[in-house]
N, CA, C and O of each residue as an XYZ file, in Angstrom:
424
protein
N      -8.497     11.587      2.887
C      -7.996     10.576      1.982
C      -6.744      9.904      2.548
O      -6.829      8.693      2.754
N      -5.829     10.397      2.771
C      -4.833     10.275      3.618
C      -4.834      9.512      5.269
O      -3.947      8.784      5.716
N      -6.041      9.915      5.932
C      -6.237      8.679      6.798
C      -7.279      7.384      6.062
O      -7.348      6.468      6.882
N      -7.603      7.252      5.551
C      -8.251      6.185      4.638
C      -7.062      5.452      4.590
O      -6.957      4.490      5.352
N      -5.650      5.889      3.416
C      -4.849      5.319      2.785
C      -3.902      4.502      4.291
O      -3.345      3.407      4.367
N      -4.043      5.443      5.150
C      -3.165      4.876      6.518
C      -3.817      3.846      7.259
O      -2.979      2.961      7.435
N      -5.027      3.497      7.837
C      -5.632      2.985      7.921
C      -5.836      1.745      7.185
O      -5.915      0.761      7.919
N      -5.941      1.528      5.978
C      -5.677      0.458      4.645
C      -4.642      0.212      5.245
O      -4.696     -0.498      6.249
N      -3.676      0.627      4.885
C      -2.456      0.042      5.550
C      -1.898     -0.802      6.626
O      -1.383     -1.920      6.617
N      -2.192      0.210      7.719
C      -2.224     -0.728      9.401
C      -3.644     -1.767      9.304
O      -3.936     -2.255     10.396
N      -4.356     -2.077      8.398
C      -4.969     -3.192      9.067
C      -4.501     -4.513      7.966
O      -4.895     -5.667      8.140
N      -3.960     -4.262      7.283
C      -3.692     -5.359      6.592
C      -2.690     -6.179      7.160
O      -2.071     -5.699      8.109
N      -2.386     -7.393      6.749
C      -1.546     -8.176      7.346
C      -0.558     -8.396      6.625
O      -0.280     -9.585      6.469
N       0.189     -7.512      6.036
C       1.515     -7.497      5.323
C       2.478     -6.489      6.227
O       1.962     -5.478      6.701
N       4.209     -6.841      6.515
C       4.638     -6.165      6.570
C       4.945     -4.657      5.504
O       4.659     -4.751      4.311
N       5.283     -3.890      5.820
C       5.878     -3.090      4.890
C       6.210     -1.584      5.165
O       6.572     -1.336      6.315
N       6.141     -0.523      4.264
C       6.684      0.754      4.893
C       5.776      1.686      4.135
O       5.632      1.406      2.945
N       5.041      2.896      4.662
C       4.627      4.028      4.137
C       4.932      5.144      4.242
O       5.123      5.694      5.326
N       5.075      5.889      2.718
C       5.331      7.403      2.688
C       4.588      8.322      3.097
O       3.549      8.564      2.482
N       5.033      9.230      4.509
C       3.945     10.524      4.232
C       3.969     11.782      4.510
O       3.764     12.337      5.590
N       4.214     12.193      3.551
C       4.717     13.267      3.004
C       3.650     14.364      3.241
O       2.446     14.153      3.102
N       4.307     15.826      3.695
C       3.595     16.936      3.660
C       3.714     17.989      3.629
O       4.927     17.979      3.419
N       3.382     19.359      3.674
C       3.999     20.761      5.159
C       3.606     20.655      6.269
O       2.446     20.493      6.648
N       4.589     20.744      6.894
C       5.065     21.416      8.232
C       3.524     21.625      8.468
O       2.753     21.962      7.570
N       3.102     21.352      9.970
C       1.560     21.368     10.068
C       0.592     20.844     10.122
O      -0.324     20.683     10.929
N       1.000     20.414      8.626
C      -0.473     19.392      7.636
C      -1.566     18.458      8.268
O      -2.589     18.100      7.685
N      -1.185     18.100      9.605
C      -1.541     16.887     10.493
C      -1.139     15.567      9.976
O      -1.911     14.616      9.850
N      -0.018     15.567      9.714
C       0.461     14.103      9.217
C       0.678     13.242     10.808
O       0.410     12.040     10.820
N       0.979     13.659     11.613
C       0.598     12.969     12.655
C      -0.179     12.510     13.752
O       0.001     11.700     14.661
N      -1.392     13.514     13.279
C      -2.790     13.634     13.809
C      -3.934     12.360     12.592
O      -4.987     11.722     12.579
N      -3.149     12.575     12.058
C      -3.717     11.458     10.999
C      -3.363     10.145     11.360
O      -4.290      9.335     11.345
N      -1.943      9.625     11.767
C      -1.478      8.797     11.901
C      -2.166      8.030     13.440
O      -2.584      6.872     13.457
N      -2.162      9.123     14.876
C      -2.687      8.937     15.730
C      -3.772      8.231     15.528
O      -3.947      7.171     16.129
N      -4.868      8.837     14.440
C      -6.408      8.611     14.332
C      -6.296      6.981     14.169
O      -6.891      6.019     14.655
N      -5.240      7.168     13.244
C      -5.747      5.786     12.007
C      -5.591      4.549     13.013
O      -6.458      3.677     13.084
N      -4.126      4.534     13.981
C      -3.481      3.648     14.812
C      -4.477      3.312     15.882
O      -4.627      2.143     16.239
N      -5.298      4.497     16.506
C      -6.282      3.893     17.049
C      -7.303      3.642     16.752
O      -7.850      2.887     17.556
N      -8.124      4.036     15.591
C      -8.850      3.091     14.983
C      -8.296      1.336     14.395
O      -9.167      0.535     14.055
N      -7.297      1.076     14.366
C      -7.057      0.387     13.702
C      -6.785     -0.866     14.834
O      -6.640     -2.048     14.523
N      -6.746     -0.251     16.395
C      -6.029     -1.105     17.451
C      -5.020     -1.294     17.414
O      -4.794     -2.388     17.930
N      -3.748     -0.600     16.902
C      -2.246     -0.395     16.710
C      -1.868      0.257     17.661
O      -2.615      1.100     18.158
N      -0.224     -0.047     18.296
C       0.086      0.768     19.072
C       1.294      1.177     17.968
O       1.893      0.569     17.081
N       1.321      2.646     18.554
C       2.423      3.249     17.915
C       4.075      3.801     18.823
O       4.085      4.285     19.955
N       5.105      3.598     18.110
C       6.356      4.022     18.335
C       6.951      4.950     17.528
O       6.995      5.054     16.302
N       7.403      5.611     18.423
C       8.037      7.263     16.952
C       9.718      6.898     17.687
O      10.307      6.535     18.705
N       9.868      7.317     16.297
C      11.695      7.463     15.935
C      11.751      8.500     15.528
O      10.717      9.060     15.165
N      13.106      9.184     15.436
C      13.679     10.480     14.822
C      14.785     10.111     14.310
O      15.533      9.353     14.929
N      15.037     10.513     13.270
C      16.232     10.266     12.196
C      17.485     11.397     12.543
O      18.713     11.345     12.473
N      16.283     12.663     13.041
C      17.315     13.680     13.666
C      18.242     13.139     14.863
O      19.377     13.555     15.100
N      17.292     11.745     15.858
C      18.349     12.134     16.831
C      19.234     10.734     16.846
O      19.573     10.038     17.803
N      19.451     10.601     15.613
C      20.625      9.110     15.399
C      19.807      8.288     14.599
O      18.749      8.503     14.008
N      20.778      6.964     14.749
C      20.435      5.958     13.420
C      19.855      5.151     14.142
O      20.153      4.868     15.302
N      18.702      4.590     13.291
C      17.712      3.351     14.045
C      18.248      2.049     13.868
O      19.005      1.723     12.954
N      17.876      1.403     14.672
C      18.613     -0.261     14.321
C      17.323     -0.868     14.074
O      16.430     -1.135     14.877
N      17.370     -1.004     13.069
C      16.339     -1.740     11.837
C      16.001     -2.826     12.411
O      14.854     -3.007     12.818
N      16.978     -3.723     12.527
C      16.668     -4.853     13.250
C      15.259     -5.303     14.199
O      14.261     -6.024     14.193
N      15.702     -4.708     14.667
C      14.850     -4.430     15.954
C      13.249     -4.151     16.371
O      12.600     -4.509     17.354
N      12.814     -3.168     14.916
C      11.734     -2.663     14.777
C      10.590     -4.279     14.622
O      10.784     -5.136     13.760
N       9.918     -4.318     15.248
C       8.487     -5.803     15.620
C       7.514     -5.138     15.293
O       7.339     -3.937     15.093
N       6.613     -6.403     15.236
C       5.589     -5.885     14.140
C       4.474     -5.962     15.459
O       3.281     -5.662     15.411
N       5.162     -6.404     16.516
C       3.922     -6.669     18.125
C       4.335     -5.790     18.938
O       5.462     -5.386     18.651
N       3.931     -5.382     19.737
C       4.704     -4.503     20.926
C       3.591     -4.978     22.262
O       2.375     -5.161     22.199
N       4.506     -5.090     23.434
C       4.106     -5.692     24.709
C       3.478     -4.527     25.512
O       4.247     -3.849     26.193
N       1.825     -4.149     25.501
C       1.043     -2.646     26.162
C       0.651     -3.619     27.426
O       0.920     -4.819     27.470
N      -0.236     -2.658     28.744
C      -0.916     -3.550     29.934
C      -1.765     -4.408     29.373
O      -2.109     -5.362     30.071
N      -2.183     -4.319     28.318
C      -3.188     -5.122     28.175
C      -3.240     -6.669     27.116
O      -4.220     -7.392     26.935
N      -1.391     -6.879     26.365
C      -1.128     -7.897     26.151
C      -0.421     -7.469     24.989
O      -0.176     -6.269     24.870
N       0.007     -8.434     23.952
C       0.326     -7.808     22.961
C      -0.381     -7.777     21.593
O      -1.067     -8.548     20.923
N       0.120     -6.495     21.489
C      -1.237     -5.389     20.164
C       0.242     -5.256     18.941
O       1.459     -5.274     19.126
N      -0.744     -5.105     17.513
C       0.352     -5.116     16.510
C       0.870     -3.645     16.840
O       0.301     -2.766     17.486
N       2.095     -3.628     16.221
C       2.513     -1.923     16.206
C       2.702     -1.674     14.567
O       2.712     -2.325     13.523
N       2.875     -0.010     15.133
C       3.876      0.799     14.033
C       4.431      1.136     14.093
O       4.258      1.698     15.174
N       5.877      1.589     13.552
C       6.852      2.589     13.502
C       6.900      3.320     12.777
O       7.139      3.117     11.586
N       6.593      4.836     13.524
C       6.521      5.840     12.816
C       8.355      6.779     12.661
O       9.014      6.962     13.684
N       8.662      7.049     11.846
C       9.684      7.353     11.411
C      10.071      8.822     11.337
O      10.604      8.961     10.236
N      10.057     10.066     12.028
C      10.519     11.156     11.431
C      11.578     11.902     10.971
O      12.754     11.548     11.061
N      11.276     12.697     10.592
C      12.530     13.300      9.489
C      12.957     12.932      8.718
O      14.156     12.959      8.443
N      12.108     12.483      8.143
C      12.767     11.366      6.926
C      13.104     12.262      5.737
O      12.160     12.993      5.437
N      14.042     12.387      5.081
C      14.367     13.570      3.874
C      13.593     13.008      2.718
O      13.207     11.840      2.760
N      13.324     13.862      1.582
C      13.577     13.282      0.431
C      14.395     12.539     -0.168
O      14.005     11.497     -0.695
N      15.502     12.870     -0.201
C      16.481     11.296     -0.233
C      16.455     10.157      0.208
O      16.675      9.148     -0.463
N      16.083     10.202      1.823
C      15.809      9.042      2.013
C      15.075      8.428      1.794
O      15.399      7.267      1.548
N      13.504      8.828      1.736
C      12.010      8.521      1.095
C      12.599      7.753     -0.549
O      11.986      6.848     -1.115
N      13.726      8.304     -1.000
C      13.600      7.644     -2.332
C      14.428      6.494     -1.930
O      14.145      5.507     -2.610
N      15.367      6.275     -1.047
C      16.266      5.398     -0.694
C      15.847      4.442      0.021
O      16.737      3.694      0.425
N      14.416      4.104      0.438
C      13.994      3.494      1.615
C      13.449      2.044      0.936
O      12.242      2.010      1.175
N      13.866      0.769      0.148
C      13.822      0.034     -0.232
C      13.885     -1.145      0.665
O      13.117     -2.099      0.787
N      15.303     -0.757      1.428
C      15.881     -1.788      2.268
C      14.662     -1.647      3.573
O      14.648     -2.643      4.296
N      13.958     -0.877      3.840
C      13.268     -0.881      4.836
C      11.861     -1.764      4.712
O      11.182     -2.142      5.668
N      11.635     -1.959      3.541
C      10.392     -3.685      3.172
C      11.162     -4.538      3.499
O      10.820     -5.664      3.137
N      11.917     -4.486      3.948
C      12.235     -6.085      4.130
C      12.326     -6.702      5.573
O      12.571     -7.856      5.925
N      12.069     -5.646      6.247
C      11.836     -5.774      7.593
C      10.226     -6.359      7.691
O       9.508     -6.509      6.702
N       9.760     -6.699      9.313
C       8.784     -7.792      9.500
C       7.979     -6.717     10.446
O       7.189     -7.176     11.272
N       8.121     -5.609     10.366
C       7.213     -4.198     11.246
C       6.328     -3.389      9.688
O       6.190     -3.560      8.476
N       6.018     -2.674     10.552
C       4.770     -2.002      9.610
C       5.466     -0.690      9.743
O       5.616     -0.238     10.878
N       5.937      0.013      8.648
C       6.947      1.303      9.093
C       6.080      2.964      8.125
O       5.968      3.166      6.915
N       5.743      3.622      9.028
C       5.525      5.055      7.999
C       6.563      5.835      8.500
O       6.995      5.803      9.652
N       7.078      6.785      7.261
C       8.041      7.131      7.007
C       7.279      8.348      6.792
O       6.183      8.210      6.249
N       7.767      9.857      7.213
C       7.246     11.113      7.798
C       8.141     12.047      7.247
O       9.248     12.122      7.780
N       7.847     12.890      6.136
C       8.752     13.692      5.751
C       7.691     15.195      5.706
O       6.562     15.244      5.219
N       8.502     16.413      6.409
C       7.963     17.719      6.265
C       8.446     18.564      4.694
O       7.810     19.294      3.934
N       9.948     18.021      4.678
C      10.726     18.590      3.876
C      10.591     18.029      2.531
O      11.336     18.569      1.713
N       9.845     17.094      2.077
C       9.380     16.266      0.749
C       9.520     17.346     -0.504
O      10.002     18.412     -0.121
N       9.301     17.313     -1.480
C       9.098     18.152     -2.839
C       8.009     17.593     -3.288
O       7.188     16.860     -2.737
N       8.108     18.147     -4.676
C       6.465     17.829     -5.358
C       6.600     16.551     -5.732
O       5.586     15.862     -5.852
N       7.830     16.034     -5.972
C       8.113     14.603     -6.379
C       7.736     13.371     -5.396
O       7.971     12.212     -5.739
C-alpha cells in the first residue's frame, strides 16, 4: 500500500512533500527505491543527522548520463516534530519524502 501511495506521488506533476513513517527496518527505503524506479525518478538522500539542508536548492530535475530525469528528495531522520513542523517544506518546487524511524502512533 505504501509503495502504491509513493508511486501516486512521484508521478504526478505537483510539487510537494511526503510522510513516511515507520520501524526501524520496515523497508521504507526499499519502497522508496522501487517506486523511484518505477516511476523514472532519480533519487537524492539527505540526513538531518548530518546538518541543515538548504531548502533552496532542492530541484525538481536532476542532471543523470542520460539527460535530465525528474528527482526526489528523500529526507532522513526526520523526527516527529519535525514531520509535524514540515509546512514550510510545500513550498518548495522539488518533490520531497520525509523518512522518520522514530514517528509515534500519531
Amino acid at each position: 500500500m505504501a509503495a502504491a501511495r509513493i508511486i501516486s506521488f512521484l508521478r504526478s506533476d505537483k510539487p510537494g512533500a511526503l510522510a513516511l513513517t515507520g520501524p526501524t527496518g520496515c523497508g521504507k527505503r526499499h519502497a522508496i527505491a522501487e517506486a523511484a524506479r518505477q516511476a523514472g525518478v532519480a533519487v537524492t538522500h539527505h540526513d538531518l543527522a548530518q546538518g541543515a539542508i538548504q531548502w533552496g536548492r532542492l530541484g525538481s530535475q536532476q542532471l543523470v548520463s542520460t539527460g535530465l530525469v525528474r528527482s526526489v528528495h528523500v529526507i532522513s531522520n526526520a523526527s516527529e516534530h519535525f514531520l509535524k513542523d514540515f509546512a514550510f517544506v510545500k513550498r518548495t518546487q522539488a518533490k520531497i519524502i520525509l523518512v522518520a524511524d522514530d514517528a509515534g502512533p500519531s
